[in-house]
C-alpha positions in Angstrom: 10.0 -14.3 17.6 13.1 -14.4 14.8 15.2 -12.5 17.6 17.2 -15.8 18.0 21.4 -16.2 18.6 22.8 -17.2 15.3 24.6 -20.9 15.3 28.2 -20.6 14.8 28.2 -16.8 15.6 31.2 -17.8 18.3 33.4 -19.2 15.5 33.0 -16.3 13.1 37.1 -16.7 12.3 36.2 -19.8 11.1 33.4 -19.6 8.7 33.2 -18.7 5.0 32.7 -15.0 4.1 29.5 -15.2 3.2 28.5 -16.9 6.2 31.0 -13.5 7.8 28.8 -11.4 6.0 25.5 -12.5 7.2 26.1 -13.0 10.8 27.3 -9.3 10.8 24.0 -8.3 9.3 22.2 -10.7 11.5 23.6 -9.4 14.5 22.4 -5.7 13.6 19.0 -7.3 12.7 18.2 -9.9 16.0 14.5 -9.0 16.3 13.7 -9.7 12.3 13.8 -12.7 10.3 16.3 -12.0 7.9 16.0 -12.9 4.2 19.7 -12.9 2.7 20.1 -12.4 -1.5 22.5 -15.6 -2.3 21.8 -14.9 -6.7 18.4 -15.6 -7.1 17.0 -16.7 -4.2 16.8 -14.9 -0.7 17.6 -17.7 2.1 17.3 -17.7 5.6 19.5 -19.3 7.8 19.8 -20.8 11.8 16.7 -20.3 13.4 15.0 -17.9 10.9 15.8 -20.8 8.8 13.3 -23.1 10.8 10.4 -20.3 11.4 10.5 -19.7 7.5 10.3 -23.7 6.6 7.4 -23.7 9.5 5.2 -20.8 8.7 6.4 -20.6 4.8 5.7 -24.3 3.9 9.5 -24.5 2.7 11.8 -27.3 2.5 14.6 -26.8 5.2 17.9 -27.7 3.9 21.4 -26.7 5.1 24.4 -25.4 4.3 28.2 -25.5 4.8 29.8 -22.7 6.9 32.9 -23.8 7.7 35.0 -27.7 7.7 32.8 -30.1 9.1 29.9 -27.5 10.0 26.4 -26.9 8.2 23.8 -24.4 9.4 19.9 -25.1 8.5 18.9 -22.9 5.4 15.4 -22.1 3.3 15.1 -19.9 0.5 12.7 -18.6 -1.4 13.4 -17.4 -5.3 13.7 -13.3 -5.5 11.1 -13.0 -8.1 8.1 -14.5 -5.5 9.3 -13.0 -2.4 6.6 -10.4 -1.9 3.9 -13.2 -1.7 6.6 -15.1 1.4 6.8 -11.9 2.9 2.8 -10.5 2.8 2.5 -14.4 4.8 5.3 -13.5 7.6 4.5 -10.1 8.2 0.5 -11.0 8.4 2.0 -13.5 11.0 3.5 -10.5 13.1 7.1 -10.9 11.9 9.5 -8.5 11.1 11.5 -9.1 7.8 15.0 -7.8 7.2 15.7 -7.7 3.3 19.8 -7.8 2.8 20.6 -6.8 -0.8 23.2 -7.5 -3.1 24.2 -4.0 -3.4 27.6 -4.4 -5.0 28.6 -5.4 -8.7 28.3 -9.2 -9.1 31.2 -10.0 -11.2 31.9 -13.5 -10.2 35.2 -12.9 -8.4 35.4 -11.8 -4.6 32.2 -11.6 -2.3 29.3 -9.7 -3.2 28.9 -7.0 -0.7 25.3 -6.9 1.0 23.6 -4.1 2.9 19.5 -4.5 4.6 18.0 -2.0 2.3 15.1 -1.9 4.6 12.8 -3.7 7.1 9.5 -4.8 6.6 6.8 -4.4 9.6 3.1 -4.6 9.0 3.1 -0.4 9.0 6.0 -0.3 7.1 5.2 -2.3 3.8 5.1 -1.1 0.3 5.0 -4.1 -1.9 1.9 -4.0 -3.9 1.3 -7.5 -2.9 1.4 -6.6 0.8 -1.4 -4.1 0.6 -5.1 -3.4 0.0 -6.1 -1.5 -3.1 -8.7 0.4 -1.4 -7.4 0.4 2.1 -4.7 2.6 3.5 -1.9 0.9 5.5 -1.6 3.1 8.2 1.3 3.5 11.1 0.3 4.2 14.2 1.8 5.9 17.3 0.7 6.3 20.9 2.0 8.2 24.0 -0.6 8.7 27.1 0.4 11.6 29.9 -1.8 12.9 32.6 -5.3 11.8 31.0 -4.2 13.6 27.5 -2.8 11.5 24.5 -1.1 12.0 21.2 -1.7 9.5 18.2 -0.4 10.2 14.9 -0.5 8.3 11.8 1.4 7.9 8.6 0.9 5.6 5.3 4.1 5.9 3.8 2.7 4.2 0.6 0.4 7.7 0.0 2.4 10.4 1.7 -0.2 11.1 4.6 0.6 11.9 8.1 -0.8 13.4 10.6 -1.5 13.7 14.4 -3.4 14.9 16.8 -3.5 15.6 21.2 -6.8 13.9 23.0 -8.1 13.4 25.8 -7.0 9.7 26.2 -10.7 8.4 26.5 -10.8 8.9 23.0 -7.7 6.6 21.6 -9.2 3.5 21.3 -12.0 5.5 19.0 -9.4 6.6 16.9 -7.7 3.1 16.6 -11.3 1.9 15.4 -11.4 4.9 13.2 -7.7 4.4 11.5 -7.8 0.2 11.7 -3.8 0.9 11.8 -1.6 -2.2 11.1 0.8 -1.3 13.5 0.6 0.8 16.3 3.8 2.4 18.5 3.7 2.4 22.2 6.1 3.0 25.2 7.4 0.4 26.4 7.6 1.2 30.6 9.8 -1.8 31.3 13.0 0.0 29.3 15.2 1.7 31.4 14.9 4.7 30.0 11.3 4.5 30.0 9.7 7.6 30.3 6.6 9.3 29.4 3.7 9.8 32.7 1.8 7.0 31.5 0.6 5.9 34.9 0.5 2.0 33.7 1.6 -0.1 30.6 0.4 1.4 27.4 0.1 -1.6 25.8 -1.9 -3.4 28.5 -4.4 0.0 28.2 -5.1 0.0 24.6 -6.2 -3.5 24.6 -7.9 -3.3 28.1 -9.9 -0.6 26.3 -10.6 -3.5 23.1 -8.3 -2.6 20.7 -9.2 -3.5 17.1 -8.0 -7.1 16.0 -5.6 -7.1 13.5 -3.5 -4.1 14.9 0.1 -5.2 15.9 1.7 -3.1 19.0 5.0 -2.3 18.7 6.8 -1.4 21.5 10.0 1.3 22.0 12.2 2.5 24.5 11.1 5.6 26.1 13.7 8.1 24.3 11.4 7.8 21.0 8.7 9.3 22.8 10.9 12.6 24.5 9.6 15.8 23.3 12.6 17.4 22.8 13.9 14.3 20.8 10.4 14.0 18.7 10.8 17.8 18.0 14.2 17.6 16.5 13.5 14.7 14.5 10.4 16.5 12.7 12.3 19.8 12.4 15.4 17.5 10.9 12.8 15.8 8.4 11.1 18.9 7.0 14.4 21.1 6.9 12.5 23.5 8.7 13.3 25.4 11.9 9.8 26.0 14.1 6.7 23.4 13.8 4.4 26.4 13.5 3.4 25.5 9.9 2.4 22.4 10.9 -0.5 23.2 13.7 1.0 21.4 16.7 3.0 24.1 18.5 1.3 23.6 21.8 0.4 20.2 21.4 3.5 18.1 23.1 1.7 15.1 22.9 1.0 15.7 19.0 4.4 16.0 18.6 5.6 13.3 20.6 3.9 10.4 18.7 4.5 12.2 15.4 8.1 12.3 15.9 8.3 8.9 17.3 6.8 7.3 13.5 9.1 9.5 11.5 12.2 8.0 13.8 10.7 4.3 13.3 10.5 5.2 9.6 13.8 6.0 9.3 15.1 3.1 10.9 13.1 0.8 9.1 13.1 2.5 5.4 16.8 3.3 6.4 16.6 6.8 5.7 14.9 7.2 3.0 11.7 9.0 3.7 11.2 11.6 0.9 7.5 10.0 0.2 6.7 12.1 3.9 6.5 16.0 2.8 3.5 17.3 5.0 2.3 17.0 8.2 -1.2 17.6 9.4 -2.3 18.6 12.6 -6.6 18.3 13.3 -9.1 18.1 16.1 -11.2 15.5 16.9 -13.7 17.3 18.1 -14.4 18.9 14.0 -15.8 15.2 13.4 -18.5 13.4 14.5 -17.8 11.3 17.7 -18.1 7.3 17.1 -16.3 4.9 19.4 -15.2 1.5 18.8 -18.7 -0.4 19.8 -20.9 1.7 17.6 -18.6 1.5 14.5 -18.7 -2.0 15.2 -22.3 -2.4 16.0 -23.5 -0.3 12.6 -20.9 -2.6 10.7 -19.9 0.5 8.4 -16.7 -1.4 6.6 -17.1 -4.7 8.1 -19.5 -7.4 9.3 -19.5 -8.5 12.9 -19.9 -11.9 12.5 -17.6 -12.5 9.4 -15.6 -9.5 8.8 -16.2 -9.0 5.0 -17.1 -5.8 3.2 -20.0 -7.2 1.9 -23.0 -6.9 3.7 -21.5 -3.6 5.4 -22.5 -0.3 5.0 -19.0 0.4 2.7 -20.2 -2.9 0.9 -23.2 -0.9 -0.5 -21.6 2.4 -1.3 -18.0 1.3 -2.8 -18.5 1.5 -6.5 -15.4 3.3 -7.0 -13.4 2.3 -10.0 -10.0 3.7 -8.8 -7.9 2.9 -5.4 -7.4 6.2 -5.2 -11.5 6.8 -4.5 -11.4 3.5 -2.6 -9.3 4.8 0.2 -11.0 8.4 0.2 -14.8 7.1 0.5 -13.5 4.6 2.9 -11.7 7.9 4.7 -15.1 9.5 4.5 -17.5 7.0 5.9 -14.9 6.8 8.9 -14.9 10.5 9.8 -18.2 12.1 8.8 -18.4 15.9 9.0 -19.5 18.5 11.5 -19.5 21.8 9.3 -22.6 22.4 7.6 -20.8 24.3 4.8 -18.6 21.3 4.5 -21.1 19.0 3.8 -23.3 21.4 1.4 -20.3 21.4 -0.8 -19.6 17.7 -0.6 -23.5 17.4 -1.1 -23.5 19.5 -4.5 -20.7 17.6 -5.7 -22.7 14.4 -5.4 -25.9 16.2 -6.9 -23.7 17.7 -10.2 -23.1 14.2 -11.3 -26.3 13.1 -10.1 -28.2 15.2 -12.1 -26.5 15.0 -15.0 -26.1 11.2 -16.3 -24.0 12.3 -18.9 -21.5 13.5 -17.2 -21.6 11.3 -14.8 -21.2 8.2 -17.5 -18.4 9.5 -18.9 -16.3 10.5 -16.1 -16.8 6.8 -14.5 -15.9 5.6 -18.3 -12.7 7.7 -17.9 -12.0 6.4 -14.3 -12.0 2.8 -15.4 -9.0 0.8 -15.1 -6.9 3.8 -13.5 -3.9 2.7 -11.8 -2.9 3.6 -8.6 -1.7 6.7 -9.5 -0.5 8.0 -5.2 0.9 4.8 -4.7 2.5 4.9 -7.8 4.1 8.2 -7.4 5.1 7.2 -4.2 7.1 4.3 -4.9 8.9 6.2 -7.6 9.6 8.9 -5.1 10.4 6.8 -2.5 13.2 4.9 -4.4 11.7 1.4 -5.2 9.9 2.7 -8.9 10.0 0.0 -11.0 9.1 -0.2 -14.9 5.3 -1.2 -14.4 5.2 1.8 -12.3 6.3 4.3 -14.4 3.9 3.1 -16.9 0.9 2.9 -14.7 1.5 7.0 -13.9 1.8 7.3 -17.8 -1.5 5.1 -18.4 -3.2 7.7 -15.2 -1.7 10.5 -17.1 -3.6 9.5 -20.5 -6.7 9.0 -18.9 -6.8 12.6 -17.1 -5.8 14.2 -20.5 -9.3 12.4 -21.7 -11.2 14.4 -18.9 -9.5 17.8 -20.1 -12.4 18.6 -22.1 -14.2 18.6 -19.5 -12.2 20.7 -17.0 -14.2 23.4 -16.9 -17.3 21.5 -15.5 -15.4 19.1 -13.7 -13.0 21.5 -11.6 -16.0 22.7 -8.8 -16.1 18.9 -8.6 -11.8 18.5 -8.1 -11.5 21.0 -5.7 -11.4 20.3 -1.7 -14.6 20.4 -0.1 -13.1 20.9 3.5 -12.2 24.2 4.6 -10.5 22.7 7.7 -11.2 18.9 7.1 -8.7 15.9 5.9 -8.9 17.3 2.4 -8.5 21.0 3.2 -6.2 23.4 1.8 -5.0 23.7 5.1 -4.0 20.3 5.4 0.2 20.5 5.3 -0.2 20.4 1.5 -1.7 16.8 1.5 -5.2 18.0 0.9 -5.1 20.2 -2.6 -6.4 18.2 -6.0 -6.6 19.3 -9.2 -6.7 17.4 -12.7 -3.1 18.6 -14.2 -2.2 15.5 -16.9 1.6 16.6 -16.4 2.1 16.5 -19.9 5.9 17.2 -19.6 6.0 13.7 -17.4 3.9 11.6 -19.2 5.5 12.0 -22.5 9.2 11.5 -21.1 7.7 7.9 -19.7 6.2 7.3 -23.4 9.2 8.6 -25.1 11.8 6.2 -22.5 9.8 2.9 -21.9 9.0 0.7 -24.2 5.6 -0.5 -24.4 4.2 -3.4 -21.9 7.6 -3.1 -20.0 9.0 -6.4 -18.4 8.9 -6.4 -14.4 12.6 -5.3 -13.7 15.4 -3.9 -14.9 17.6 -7.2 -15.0 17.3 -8.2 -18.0 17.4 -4.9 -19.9 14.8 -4.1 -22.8 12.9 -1.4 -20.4 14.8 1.5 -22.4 13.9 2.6 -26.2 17.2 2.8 -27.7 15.9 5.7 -29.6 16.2 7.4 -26.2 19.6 7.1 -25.9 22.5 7.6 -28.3 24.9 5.3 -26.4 21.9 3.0 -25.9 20.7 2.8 -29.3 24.8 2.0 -29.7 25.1 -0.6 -27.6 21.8 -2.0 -28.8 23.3 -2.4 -32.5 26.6 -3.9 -31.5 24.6 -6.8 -29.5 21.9 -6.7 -32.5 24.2 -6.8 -35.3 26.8 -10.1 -33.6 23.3 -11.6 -32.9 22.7 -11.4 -36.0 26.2 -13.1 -37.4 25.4 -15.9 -34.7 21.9 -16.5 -36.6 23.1 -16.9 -39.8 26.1 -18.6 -38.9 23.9 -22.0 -38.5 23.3 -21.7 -42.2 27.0 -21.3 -43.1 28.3 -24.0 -41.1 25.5 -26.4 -42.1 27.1 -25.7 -46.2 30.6 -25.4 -45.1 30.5 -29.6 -43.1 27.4 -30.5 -45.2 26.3 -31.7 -41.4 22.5 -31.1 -42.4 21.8 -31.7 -38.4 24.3 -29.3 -37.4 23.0 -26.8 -35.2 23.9 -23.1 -32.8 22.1 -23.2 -29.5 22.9 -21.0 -26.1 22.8 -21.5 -22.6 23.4 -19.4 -19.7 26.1 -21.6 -18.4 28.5 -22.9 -21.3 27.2 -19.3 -23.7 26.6 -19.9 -27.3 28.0 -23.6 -28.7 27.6 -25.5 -32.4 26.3 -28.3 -31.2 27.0 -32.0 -33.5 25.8 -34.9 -33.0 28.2 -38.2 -32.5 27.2 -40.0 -35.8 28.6 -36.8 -37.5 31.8 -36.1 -35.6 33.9 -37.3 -38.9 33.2 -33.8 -40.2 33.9 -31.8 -37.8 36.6 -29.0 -39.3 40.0 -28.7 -37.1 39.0 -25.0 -36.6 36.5 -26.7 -33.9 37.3 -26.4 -30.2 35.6 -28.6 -27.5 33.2 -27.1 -25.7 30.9 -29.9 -23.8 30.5 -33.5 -24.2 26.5 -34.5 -23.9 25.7 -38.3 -24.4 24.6 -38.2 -28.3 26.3 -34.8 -29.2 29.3 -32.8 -28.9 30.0 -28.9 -28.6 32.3 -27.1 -30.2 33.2 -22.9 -30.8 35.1 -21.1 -32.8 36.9 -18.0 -32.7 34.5 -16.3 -34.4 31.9 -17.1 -32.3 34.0 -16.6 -29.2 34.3 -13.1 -29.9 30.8 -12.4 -31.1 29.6 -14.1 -28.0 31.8 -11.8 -26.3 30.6 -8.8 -28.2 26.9 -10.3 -27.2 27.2 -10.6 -23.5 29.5 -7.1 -23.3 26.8 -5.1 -24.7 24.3 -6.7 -23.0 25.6 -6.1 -19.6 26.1 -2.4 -20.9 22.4 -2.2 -21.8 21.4 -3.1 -18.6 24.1 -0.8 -16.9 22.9 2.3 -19.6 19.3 1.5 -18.6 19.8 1.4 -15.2 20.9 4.9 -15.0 18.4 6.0 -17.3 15.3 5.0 -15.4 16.8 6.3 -12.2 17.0 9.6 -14.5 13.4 9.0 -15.7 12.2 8.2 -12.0 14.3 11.3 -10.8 12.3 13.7 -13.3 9.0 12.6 -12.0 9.7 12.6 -8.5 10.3 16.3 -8.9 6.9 16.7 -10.3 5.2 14.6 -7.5 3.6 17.4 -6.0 1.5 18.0 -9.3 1.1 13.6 -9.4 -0.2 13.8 -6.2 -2.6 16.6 -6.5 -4.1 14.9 -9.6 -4.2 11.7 -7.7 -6.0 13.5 -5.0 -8.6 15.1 -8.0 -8.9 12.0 -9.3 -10.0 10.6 -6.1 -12.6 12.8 -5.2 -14.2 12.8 -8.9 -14.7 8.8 -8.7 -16.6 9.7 -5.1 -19.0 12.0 -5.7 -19.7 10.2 -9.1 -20.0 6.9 -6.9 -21.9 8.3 -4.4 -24.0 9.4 -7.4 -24.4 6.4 -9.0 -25.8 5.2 -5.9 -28.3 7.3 -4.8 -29.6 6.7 -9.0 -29.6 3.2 -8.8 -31.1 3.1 -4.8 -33.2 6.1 -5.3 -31.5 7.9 -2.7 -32.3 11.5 -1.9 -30.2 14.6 -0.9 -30.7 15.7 3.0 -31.8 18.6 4.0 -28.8 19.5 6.7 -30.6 22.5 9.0 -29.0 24.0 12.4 -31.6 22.2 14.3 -31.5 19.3 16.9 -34.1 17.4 15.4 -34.3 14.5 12.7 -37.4 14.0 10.6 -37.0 11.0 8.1 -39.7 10.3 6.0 -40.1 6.5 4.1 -36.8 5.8 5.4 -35.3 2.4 4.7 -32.0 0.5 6.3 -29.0 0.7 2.9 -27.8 -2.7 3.6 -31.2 -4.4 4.4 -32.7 -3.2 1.1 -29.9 -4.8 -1.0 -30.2 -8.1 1.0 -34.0 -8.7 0.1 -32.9 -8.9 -3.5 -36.2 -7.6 -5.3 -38.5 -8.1 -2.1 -40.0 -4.6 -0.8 -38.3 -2.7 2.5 -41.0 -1.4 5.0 -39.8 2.0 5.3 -40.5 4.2 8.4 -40.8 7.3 9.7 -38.7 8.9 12.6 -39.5 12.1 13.8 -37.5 14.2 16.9 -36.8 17.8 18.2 -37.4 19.7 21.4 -40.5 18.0 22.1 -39.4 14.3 21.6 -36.2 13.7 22.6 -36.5 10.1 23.6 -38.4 7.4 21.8 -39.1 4.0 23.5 -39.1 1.4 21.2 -41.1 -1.8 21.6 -41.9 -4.9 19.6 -41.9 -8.9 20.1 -38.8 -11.0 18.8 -37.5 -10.6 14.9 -39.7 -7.7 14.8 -37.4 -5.2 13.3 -36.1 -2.7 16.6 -32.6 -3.0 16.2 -33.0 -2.5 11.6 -35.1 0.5 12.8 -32.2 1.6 15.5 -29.6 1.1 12.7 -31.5 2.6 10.1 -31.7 6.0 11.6 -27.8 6.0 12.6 -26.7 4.9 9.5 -28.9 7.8 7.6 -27.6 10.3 9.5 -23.8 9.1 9.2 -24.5 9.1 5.4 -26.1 12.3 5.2 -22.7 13.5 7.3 -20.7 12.0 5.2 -21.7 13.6 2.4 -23.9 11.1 0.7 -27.7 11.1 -0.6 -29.8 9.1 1.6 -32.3 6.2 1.5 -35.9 7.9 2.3 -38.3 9.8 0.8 -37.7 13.1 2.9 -34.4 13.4 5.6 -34.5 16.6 7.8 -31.3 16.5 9.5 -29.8 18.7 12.0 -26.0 18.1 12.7 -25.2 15.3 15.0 -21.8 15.6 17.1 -22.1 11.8 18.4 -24.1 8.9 17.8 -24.1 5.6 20.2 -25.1 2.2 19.5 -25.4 -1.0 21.9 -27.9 -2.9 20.1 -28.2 -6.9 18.5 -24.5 -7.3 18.9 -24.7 -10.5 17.1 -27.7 -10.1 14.8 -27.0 -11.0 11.3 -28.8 -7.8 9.8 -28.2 -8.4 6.0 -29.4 -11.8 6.2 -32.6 -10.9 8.1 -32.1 -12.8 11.4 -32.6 -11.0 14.4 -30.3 -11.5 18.0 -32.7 -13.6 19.0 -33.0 -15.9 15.8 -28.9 -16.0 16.3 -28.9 -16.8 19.6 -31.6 -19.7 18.8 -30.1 -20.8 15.7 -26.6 -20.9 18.1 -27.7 -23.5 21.2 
């Protein structure tokens, strides 16, 4: 779409430098709109120009690029950009950011480099993402009725991949709800890979999820030996048998194809990527893309909202961290009974103990996103806010010290084997370490409520730093002559209206009005002529002003260097960040999933090794809320060797496809690791559940498919 032929690219000789500049970067970048940093806007130019004034809502203006010639332009100013970019990339656009990444001193052009490129997998901006929803990065390759999809969020470190049978991708897809997804593309000429037909015409012949943008690449991404070398490159290691997927080409193949698309698109800067996790699909229970859809776990049908989901009624989790992992949870419920007991006493610890429980959700409240966080710091892009929302996370864990001992049964990883097990290429470990060494070099550097960026300076206490706290007195102390110099020159010219003002363009001026130019002293020099006043300097306030602006542009420079050292120190600890981040997460669960069963009257399954289901009183989650304060008929279901099947039967609006849902949904739950809505649940594990049933019922709101269907013609 922004993969257009920039005008004037055939008289580059002739054009300005800056227009030199761009089309160099432009012709690098052809398939990405390409936002430009021109001092405090990013513009676009040519046709990215005229797709950004269309889908941005921008004025389109132009600008010269050589005698005679102009070249349509829209810009945007730096400090919004995220918001212009969240709206192009939800459009399906690529966005190449080109950085000022030289000194701007004024003289000579500023050289500019893309620091990266911005896809829907690829984004990082807080703006662009969903607190409690991870933004994953998909990657496909079919072969011979096998496939291997991986999946990376590079805003929380997690990767992983596994080798299917092929049946099973779409699934998956509906599982991960990735915003991009990788696939061969069989019309490149080196396209390679088995695949029989066109992958991309396959996944959404099979109904692949709405939202999910395919992304196709030549077939060389996809080559095992390539994949191989690019994962052995990345983890500095020399055999994948840490990993899990020696023996699994396929695994290996999409998993090396995202950490090549990463590096191209993050140019090169991957360090947030430290683990890589290999699983099964067959340790879960199986749920395809209809019956996630038809049991409307995270979503509605009809509108696509949380609310009135299953997720809807279960999310009270206070941090994003939780929000992502209960999401992760619901999404993937369990197979190993040991598994589940232990995710089941978690949940039952806070339960029973609603003191406990109330001050470990107090603690949780208003924790920042303490992976993300650590992630953007590692991954280069840390800004102030950042570094003092890990020092705010930090704090809060120290308050739950005092409680470690009770609370570190309820930190630990419940899977053996799972997402969150130990065994999980290092991504699945939690504990609650406060990192006190980190949290008090953030207190001791920043200043408190930091400004947004570093341009400006005042991120740094100058106690920190020596030649900080130097320059800071030099600026401080001419800042100070300049204050009182009003005063002084107001006795010296008895010009009562006399008065010292600054602006970023003429610097600092004594400013006199025309009625009083009389007595203006010789020791005045011209400045500005306004229509009422004139502006003068002096010397003396030359060189303060130069004292002023030196040391302010020293600040900035000092504190620069100091919050890279700042962001450098806790990078290295980001392994104990993360880990905490991880413990944090799976307290604000079970203590969710606690608070839930208390306030629903939920009740902990029984998981047994048999094939039968007996729920006793049992009532649908969703339903129940709905009726706000009416009673829920419960019911009974009973099954096991004897009664395997159970026709149901009933006249319109009668309740068949609530009782259907009910029953799936009690078992997911149970799987999960949640209590459960019934009096009594008896549930032996369940490897698959399927669901074709009132499509387009609006459960929540108590119309059944056929009150739709009527209330529709």
């Amino acid at each position: 779409m922004a993969g257009s032929r920039p005008a004037g690219i055939d008289t580059v000789s002739k054009a300005t430098p800056v227009r030199k500049q761009y089309l160099k970067i432009k012709a690098q970048h052809r398939d990405a709109i390409v936002f430009f940093r021109l001092g405090d806007f990013y513009e676009t130019f040519d046709q990215d120009a005229e797709v950004a004034a269309r889908e941005l809502d921008l004025v389109l203006t132009s600008r010269p690029i050589a005698k005679g010639q102009r070249v349509p332009m829209a810009g945007v100013p730096y400090h919004a950009v995220e918001g212009y970019i969240a709206r192009l990339i939800n459009k399906g656009y690529r966005v190449a950011i080109a950085d000022q990444v030289g000194e701007v001193t004024g003289r000579g052009l500023v050289a500019r480099e893309v620091t990266r490129v911005v896809t829907p997998g690829t984004v990082v901006e807080a703006a662009l993402l969903e607190d409690k929803r991870s933004n994953y990065l998909a990657a496909v390759v079919f072969d011979d009725g096998q496939a291997g999809l991986a999946h990376a969020d590079i805003t929380t470190g997690e990767f992983a991949t596994a080798q299917l049978p092929g049946s099973a991708v779409p699934g998956e897809l509906a599982r991960l709800q990735p915003r991009e997804c990788l696939v061969l593309d069989v019309g490149s000429s080196d396209g390679r890979g088995g695949e029989g037909s066109d992958p991309e015409a396959r996944l959404e012949g099979d109904g692949l999820s709405p939202g999910i943008h395919l992304t196709s690449l030549p077939g060389y991404r996809f080559e095992e030996g390539a994949a191989r070398q690019v994962l052995l490159d990345h983890f500095g290691v020399k055999t994948l048998n840490g990993f899990g997927c020696d023996g699994r080409p396929l695994a290996v193949r999409a998993a090396g194809a995202i950490v090549a698309y990463l590096r191209e698109t993050q140019m090169g800067a991957l360090a947030q990527i430290g683990g890589l996790r290999t699983y099964e699909i067959g340790c879960y229970m199986s749920l395809d893309a209809a019956t996630r859809r038809n049991l409307e776990l995270t979503e509605t049908i009809r509108e696509g909202s949380v609310q009135g989901s299953l997720l809807g009624v279960l999310d009270l989790t206070l941090t994003p961290m939780g929000g992502r992992l209960l999401r992760t949870r619901l999404a993937q419920p369990l197979l190993d009974r040991a598994d589940l007991e232990a995710r089941l006493d978690q949940v039952e610890a806070f339960y029973s103990d609603t003191v406990l429980r109330g001050r470990v959700r107090e603690a949780l409240k208003g924790i920042a996103d303490l992976e993300r966080l650590t992630n953007r710091v590692v991954g280069g892009i840390g800004r102030p806010r950042d570094l003092e929302g890990i020092r705010q996370a930090l704090q809060s864990v120290s308050s739950l010290q005092q409680l470690s001992g009770r609370l570190a049964p309820l930190v630990a990883s419940s899977d053996r084997n799972g997402p969150e097990g130990q065994g999980a290429g290092g991504q699945g470990r939690g504990d609650l370490d406060p990192c006190d060494d980190i949290g008090t070099l953030i207190a001791s550097a920043l200043v408190e409520d930091p400004p947004a960026d570093l341009s400006s300076g005042g991120v740094i206490r100058p106690a920190f730093s020596e030649e900080l706290a130097a320059i800071v007195n030099v600026a401080q102390d001419s800042k100070a002559w300049i204050a009182s110099l009003e005063s002084r020159e107001r006795e010296r010219t008895a010009i009562k209206n006399l008065k010292v003002g600054f602006n970023r363009v003429f610097g600092y001026y004594i400013e006199v009005t025309k009625a009083n130019l009389g007595r203006v002293p010789e020791d005045y020099i011209r400045k500005q002529t306004l229509v009422n006043a004139e502006r003068f300097f002096t010397p003396e306030l030359k060189e303060a002003e130069a004292q002023v602006l030196n040391s302010e542009e020293r600040q900035v420079e000092v504190e620069r260097r100091l919050f890279d050292q700042v962001c450098q120190q806790a990078a290295a600890r980001s392994g104990a960040l993360l880990r905490t981040a991880r413990g944090l997460a799976r307290l604000d669960v079970a203590a969710t999933l606690a608070e839930v069963a208390v306030r629903n009257r939920y009740i902990r399954p029984v998981m047994t090794e048999d094939e039968g289901l007996e729920i006793v009183a049992g009532r649908h989650p969703v339903v129940e809320q709905a009726l706000e304060g009416e009673p829920f008929t419960p019911n009974d279901l009973r099954t096991g060797d004897e009664e395997r099947i159970l026709v149901i039967t009933g006249p319109n609006i009668a309740g068949k496809s609530v009782y259907l849902r009910q029953n799936a949904i009690i078992v997911l739950m149970a799987q999960m690791g949640s209590f459960v809505p019934a009096d009594l649940a008896k549930i032996g594990i369940v490897d698959r559940i399927f669901t074709r049933i009132g499509a387009q019922d609006e459960v929540a709101a108590g119309q059944s498919t056929f009150m739709v269907e009527m209330v529709e013609t």
